[in-house]
N, C-alpha and C positions, 0 to 999 in steps of 0.2 A: 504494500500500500504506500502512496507518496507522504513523502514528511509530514506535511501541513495543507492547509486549504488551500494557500494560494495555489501551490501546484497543483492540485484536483483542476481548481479553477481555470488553471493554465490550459492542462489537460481535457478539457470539456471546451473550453474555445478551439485548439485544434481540432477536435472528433467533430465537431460540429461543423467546421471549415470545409472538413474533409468529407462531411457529405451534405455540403448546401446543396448543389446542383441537382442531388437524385431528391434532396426533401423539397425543392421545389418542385422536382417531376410530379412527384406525390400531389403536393397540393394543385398543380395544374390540372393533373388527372381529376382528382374527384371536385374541380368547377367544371370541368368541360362533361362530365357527366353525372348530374346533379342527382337524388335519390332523395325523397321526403319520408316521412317520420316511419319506422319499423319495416321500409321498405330498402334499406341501407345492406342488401347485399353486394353489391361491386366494392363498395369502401367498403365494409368488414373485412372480405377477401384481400384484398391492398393491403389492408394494413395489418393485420395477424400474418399474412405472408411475411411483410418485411420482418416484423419481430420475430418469425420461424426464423428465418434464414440468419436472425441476428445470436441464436441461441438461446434466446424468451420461451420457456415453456407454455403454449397458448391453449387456455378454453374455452372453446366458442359454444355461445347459445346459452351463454351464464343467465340465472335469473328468469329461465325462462324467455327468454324473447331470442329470438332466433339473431340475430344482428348484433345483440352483444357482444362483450366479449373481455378474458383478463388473460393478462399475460405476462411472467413473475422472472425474476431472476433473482439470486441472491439465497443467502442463507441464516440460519443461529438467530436467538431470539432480542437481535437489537431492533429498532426502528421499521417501521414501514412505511415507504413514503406512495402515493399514489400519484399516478399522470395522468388526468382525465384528458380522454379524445371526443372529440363531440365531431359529428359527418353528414347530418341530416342536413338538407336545404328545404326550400320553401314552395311550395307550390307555386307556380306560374313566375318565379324571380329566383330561382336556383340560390347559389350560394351569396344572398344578399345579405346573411348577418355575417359571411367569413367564417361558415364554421370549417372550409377545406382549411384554414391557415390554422383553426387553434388545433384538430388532427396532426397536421405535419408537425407544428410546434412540439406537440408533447410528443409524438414519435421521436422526433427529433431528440426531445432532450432524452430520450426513454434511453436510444442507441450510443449517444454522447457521453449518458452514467454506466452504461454497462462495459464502453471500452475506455472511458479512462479511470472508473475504480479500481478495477478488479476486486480481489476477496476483502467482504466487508462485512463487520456483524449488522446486518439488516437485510432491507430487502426492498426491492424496486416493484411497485405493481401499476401496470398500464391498464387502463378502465373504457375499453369501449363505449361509448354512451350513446342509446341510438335515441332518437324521437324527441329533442330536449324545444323544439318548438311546437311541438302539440303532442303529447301522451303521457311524458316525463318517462324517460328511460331510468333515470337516475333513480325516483321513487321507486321504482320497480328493485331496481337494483340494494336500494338502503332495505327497502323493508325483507329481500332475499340474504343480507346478511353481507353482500357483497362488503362493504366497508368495514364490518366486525372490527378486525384485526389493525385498520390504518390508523396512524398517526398525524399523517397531516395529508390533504388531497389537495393538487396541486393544478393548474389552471390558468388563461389567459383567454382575452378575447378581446379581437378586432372592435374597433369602435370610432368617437370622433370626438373622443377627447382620450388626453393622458394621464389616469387618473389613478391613484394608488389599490382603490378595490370599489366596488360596483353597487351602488345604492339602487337594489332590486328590491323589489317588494313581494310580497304575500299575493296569492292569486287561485281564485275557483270559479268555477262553473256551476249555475245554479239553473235546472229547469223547473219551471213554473206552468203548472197547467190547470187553469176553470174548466170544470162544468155544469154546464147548463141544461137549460131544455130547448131544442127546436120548434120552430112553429115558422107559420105564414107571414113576414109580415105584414100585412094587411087583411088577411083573413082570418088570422086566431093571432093578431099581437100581445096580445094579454095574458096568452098562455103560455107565451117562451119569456126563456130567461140569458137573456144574452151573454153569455161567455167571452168574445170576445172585448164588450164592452167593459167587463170586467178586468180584462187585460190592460187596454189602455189605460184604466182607473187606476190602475196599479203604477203605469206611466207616471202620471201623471201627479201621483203621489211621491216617486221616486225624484220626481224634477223637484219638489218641497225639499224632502228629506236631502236631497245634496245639498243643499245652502249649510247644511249644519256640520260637513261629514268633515274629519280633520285632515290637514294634508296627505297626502297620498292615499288616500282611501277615495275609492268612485265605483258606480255603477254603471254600464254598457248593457242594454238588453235589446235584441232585436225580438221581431214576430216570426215564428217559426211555423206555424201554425193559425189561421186567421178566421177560418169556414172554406164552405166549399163552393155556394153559390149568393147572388146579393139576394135573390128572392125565399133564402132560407135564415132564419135566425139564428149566428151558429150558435151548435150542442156544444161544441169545444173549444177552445184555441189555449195557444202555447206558447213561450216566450222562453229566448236561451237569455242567462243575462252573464256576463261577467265580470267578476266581484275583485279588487283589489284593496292591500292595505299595505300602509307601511313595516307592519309588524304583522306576526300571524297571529298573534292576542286581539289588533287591532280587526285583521278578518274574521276571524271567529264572531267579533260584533256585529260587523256588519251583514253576516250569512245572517244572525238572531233578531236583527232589524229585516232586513227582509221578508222573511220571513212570516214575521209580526205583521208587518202591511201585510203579505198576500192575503193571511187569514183575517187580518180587518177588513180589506175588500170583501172577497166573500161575504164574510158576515151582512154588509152593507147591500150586498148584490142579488144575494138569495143565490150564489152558486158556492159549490164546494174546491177546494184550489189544492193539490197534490204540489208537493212540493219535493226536491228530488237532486240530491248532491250528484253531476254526475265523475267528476274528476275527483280525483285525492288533492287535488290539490300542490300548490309551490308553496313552501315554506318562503321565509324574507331569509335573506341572505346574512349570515354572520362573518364579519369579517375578522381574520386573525392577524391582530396586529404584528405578531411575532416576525410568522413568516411574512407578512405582505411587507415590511422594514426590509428585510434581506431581500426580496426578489426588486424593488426599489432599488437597495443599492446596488446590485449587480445590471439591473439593464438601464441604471445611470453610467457603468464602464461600455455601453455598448451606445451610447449616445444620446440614450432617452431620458430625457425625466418625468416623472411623475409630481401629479401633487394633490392633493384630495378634494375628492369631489368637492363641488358647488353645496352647502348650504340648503338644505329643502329640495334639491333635484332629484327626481324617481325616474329609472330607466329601463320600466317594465319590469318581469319576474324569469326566472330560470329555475329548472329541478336543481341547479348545483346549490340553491336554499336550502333543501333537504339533506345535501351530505353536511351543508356546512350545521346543522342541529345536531348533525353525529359527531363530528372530529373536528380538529383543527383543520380550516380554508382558506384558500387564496380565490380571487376573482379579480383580477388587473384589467382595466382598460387599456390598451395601445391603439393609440389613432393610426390608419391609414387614411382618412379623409378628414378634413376643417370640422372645426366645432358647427358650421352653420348647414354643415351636409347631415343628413343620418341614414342609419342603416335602415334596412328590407327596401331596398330603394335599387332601380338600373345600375345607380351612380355606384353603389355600393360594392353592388356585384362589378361591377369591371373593377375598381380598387382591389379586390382581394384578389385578382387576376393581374395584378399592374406593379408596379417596381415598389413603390410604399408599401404595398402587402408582400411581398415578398423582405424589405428589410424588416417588420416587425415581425414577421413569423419567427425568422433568425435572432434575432434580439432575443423574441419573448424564450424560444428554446432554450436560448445560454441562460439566460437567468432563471428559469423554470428546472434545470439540470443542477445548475451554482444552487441553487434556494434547496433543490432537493441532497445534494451533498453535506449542507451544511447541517441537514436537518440528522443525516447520519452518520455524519462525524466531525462534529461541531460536539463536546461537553454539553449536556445539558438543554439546548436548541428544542430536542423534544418534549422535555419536559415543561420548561420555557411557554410551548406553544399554546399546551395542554392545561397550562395555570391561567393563559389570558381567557380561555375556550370557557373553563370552565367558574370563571370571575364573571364573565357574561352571561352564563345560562345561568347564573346565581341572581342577577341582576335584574333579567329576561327582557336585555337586550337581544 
């Protein structure tokens, strides 16, 4: 094993040099052939091949989801550090959040820790994560046990700022459904009980109840469901809504406000209203100061700096919320596009196909590789991680 850290450090910058060009192949590959959520067979393939070929013992189909996948090296019962890969793109705008560059990224660093440690007490584990813009692979994966054993899961994503870790929020899915009674309206109006209208009601109550809701908390509900014809009163309609909060203490209020309205409507409406969680839900993201400090300073030696988020800014939610409620997490912003551009956007997707995504894939790897090193042989680092981890869940930050 080398002397000290600089040298690991040293060591992980060449490995990394030495395979920029095939970790860009990588990420060019899986933009030019996008795959959305649980449909992530060609990038699973891709990338457990590479880690075959690297010496990674790999298990696909972990968790149950066919597209997963872990892939481990190392041994002895020191540290575990994890490399999340995330590969899914978007329906109709491919890889517009950049998730081919956080893939390569962590590939990247995965093959960088395994040829410049060698024999180390710990262990390296790469975390395929499929579906992380609609299913939550990650959930799947936390509540299959997958993360058990880790000590710190490790992370980067493409964005339009640079920013030390990612103020995501809490996020669910809630269907809401009245019913009523049909009838004519004009021949038996008196005898139906309009469900739809009870929908809107619900609208319409929701537009009230935001005036009060505290930052980062909102409601989004479309009509999914409305009748079938205008000369029928409809017996049913449906509404998907989507629920965020800054916290998931905070979402959990607001599922229980909801709620509350549907079944006041009803009440109000003379229909009965089914109400119906359909997703598990994103956790709000916990950030580990520990490690988010050293991956900071390391892809400040590679030219980037970081600096902490904005004050009151929320940018959406990710399942990597749910690992970070298990273990110590990292989640970094690295711009490839201005603060005034943003992702799921054309612009975005050519960025993460264009020279800026490619130097912050590189970047975010050496310091994802450097952050995971230190975590296993840095004194103390893990434990370190795991005292801020669990300061916050004491907190219930």
């Amino acid at each position: 094993m080398p002397d000290d850290l600089d040298t690991v450090h040293a060591r992980i910058a060449e490995a990394l040099n030495a395979r920029a060009e095939r970790l860009w192949d990588v990420a060019l590959e899986l933009h030019g052939a996008p795959e959305i959520a649980f449909e992530e067979h060609r990038a699973a393939r891709l990338l457990t091949g590479e880690l075959e070929r690297a010496g990674f013992q790999v298990e696909r189909g972990v968790a149950g989801l066919a597209t997963a996948f872990t892939a481990r090296t190392g041994r002895g019962s020191g540290a575990c550090v994890a490399l999340l890969l995330e590969y899914d793109a978007l329906p109709g705008l491919g890889h517009a959040c950049g998730h081919n560059l956080i893939a390569a990224a962590g590939l990247g660093a995965a093959l960088a820790l395994h040829a410049a440690l060698g024999e180390v007490d710990g262990s390296v584990l790469v975390v395929g994560t499929p579906a992380e813009e609609g299913g939550g692979g990650k959930v799947v994966e936390v509540d299959a046990g997958v993360f058990d054993e880790v000590d710190a899961a490790l992370m980067f994503h493409p964005g339009v700022h640079d920013w030390t870790w990612a103020p995501l929020t809490a996020q669910t899915q809630i269907r809401i459904g009245f019913r009523g009674r049909a009838a004519h309206p004009t021949g038996n109006p008196t005898e139906g009980v309009d469900a739809l209208a009870a929908l809107i009601q619900l609208f319409n109550t929701l537009a009230v109840l935001d005036r009060r809701l505290p930052r980062g908390s909102h409601v989004q509900g479309i009509v999914t469901q409305g009748g079938v014809a205008t000369n029928i009163v409809p017996e049913y309609a449906e509404g998907l809504f989507g629920l965020r909060g800054a916290t998931t203490a905070a979402l959990e209020e607001l599922v229980r406000g909801l709620g509350e309205a549907a079944r006041g409507v009803a009440a109000a409406t003379g229909t009965s209203a089914r109400i119906e969680r359909v997703t598990a839900g994103y956790e709000h993201f916990r950030n580990n100061d520990v490690l988010a400090r050293r991956f900071a300073e390391h892809i400040a030696r590679c030219g980037i700096t970081l600096s902490e988020p904005e004050p009151g800014v929320y940018l959406g939610s990710s399942d990597i919320g749910n690992v970070s409620a298990k273990v110590p997490a990292i989640h970094p912003f690295v711009a490839i596009l201005g603060p005034d551009a943003s992702d799921h956007t054309p612009e975005f997707a050519a960025a993460a196909a264009g020279p800026r995504g490619r130097a912050a894939m590189l970047a975010s790897a050496t310091a994802l590789a450097c952050t995971a090193a230190d975590v296993l042989l840095a004194p103390g680092t893990a434990e370190q991680a795991w005292s801020s981890w669990r300061a916050k869940a004491a907190a219930g930050a």
